[in-house]
N, C-alpha and C positions, 0 to 999 in steps of 0.2 A: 159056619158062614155059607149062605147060599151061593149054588152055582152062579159062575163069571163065564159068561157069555164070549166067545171069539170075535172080537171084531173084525169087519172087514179090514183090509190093507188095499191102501190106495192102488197097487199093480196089479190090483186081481180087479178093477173096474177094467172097461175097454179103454182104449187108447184114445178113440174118438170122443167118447165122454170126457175124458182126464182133461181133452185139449180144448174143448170148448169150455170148462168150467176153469181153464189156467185164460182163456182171453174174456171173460167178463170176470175176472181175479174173485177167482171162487173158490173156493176147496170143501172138500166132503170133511165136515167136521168130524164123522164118526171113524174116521180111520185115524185120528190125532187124540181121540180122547184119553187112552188109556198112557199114553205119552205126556199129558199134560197133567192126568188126573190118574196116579196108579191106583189100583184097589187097595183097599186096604187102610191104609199107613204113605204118606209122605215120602218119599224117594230124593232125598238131597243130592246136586250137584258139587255142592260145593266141599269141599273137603278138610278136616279140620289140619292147622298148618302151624307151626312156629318158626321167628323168626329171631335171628340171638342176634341184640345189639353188637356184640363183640366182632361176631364173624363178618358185618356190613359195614359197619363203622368206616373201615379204612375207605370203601368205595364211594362214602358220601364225602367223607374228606377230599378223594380227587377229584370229585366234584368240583368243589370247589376251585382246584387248579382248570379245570379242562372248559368250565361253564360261566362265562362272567352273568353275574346279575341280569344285564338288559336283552340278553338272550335267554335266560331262563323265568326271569318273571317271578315265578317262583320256584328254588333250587329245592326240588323235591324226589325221592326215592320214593317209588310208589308202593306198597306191600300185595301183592297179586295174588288171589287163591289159586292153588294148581289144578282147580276142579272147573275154577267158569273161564270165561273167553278173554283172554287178556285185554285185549282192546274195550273191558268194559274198566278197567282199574280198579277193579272193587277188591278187596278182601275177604267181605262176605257181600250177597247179595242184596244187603241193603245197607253196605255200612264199608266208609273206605277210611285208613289207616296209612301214612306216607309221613317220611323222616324229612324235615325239612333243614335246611342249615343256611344261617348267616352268617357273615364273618364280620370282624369290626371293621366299624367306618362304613360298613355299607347297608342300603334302604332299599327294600323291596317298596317297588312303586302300589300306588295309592289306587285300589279300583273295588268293585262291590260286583256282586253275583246274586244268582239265584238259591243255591245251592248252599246251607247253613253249614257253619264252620265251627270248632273247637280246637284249640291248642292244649298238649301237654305238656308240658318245659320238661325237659330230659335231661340235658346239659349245658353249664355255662352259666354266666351272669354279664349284665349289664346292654339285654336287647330290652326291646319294648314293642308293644304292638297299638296303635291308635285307633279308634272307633268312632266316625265319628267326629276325629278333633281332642278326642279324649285320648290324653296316654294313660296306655295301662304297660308299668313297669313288670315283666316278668321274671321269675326267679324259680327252682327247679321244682316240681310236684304240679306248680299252679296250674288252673283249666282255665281257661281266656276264651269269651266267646266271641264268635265275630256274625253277627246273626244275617241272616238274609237282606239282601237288598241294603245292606247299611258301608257306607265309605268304611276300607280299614288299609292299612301300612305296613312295614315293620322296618324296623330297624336297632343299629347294633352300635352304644356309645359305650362300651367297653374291651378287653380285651380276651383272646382268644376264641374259641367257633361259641359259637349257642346252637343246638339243637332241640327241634321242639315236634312231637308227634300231630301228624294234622289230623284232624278226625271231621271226613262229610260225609253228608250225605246223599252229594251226586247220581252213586249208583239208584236214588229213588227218584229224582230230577229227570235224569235223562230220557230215562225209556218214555216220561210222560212228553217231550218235547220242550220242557219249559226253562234247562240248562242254557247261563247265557250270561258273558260278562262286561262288565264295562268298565273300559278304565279311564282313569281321572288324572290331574294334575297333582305333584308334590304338592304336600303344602307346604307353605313356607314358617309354620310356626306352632305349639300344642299348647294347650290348656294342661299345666305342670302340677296342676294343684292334685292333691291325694283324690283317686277317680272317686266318683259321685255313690257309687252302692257301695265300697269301702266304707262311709261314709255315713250312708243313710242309715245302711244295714248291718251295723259294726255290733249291736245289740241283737242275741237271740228275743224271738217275739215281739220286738218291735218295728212298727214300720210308717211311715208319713203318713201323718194326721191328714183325710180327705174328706170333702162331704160327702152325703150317703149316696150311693151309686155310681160315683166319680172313680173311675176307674184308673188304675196305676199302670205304668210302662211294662211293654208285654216285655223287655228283657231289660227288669230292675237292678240287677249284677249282672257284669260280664269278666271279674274274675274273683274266682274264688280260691286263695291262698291255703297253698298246701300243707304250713303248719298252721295253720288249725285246726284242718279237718283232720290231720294228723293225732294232734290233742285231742279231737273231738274223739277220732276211736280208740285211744287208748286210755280216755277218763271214761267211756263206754265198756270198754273191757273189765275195769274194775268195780264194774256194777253189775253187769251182769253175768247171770247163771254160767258154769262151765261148757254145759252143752246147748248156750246159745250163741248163737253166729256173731261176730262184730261185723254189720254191714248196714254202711248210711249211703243215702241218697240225695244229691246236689238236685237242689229243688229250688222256684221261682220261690223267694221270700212272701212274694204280694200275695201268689195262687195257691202254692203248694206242688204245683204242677211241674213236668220237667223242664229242666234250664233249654233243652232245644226241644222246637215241637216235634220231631221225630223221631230223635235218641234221647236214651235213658244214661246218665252219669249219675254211678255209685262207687264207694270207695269201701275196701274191705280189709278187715288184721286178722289175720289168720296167729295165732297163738302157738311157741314154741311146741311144735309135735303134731299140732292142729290136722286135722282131715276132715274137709266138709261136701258130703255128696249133695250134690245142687238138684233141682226138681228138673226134670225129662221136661222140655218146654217147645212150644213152636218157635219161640224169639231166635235171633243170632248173637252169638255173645263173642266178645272182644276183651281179652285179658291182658292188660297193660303192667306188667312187677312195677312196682316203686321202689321198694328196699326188700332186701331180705332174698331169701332162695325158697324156690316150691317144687315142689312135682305135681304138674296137671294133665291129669290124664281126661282125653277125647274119646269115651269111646272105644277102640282097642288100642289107641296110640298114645303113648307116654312120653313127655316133656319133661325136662328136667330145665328149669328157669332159673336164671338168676335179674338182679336189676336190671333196668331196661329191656328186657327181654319181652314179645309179646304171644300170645297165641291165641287162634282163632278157633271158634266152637261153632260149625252150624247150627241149623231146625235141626230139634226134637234129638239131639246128643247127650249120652251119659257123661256128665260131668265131674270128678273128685277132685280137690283141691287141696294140698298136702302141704303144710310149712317143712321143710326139712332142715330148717337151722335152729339155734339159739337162742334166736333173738328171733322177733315178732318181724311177720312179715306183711306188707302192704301192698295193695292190687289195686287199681281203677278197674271197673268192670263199666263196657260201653253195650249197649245193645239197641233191638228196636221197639221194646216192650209199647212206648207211645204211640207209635205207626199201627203197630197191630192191636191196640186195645180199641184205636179209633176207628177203624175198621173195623173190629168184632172178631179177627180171624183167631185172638191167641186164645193159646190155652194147655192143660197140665195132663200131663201123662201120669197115669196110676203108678 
């Protein structure tokens, strides 16, 4: 590698310079470069983190006692890396993770945003979340979307907590300035019928007959049910090779493309013993358990996971992914593979 140059440091200008280039809001770029831009190789702030449903749990339940609904809006635990600045709520740097909880009988009021949404159902039966006007009933594993700028609700006509993983992607919102919400009136009444891409999209390969060029709804499904992609990986598993991965990708039926335009939603079976080392990559990944026990190791930091459980992987981290039970284990895996292919920035480390 050729020689790296010292750059200046902004306190070795004069004082006089510093202070006229701080009142026409100036600064000498070359004493922040190597700060923003390290040689080499990527310098992550962010820090790879787990977080064990178990040990939180109870804290979201007092929630519940200490927060009534119209004060909280939405009754959320936010998941916070211990590497960025709190005050931005992310988890990883472009991707935030927060435990939401409803109780029965009650409605999180009705308002739409900038900033695209996902739901994981984690615990409980009988909430629902609207789109729209459209109820989409939820039940545990399912991914619920709530896409940008579109009315959504939630609410709980059953008994005991439902808890569900919120997945945005704000931390990429905000920095740009375009973070911003509005909220709506109840409504008074949903459209009960079995939701519309259940529906449309109940057949693999098939999808609404259009004329040519007539273009399909940018978010044709907004929820996609966890036993079947469940089914889906483990009629996968019995087909393929032993040393191939079982890992699918929640995809626009119309495009092919991801279910949110910024994050990637994939679903993984790691097989009884299973160890799968994942590619050195720019993305951030987000490891959600579904069933089953693993050991994932970050890097030099090792997790030991069970259900509900999640952990977080920066840029460009060794990843291994371990089943350590009996039984088949199941993962959602979140990241921002979308964001950085559209950009150009991603890419594989040898």
């Amino acid at each position: 590698m050729a020689e790296v140059a010292t750059l200046q440091r902004a306190d070795e200008l004069p004082l006089d310079y510093r202070s006229g280039l701080d009142a026409q809001n100036l600064l000498p770029a070359w004493t922040l470069l190597r700060a923003l831009m390290p040689v080499g190789a990527a310098a992550p702030v962010a820090q790879p983190a787990q977080w064990s449903y178990a040990k939180l749990r109870p804290y979201l339940m007092r929630a519940a006692e200490l927060v009534p609904m119209e004060k909280a809006e939405r009754r959320v635990l936010g998941y916070v890396n211990p590497g960025l600045d709190r005050a931005r709520l992310s988890t990883l740097p472009s991707i935030f993770f927060g435990l939401q909880l409803i109780m029965p009988g009650e409605r999180a009021p009705n308002h739409k945003h900038i900033p695209a949404a996902a739901r994981i159902i984690i615990e409980g039966e009988g909430a629902y979340t609207t789109v729209d006007g459209e109820k989409l009933h939820m039940e545990e594993g399912d991914v619920v979307l709530t896409p940008p700028l579109h009315w959504h609700d939630h609410g709980h006509e059953g008994k005991g907590p439902v808890v569900w993983m919120d997945v945005l992607d704000h931390p990429l919102a905000v920095p740009m300035d375009i973070s911003y919400v509005v909220p709506g009136k109840m409504a008074d009444g949903y459209n009960e019928q079995p939701d519309a891409g259940d529906t449309w999209y109940s057949c693999p390969g098939l999808v609404p007959y259009r004329a040519p060029g007539a273009r399909g709804p940018d978010y044709p499904m907004r929820r996609f049910r966890w036993q079947r992609v469940k089914q889906a990986l483990i009629a996968s598993s019995e087909v393929a090779s032993r040393d191939e991965s079982v890992h699918m990708r929640y995809c626009n039926p119309e495009t092919g493309e991801s279910i949110m335009k910024t994050l990637d939603f994939s679903a993984r079976m790691l097989r009884p013993g299973e160890s799968v080392a994942l590619k050195r990559a720019s993305i951030n990944r987000v490891f959600q358990i579904m069933e089953g026990n693993a050991d994932i190791r970050v890097n030099e930091a090792a997790y030991g996971c069970g259900k509900n459980d999640t952990v977080a992987a920066p840029t460009y981290s060794a990843i291994t992914l371990q089943n350590t039970s009996s039984s088949p284990c199941f993962i959602i895996q979140v990241d921002d593979l979308p964001t950085q292919t559209k950009l150009g920035f991603y890419e594989e480390l040898a």
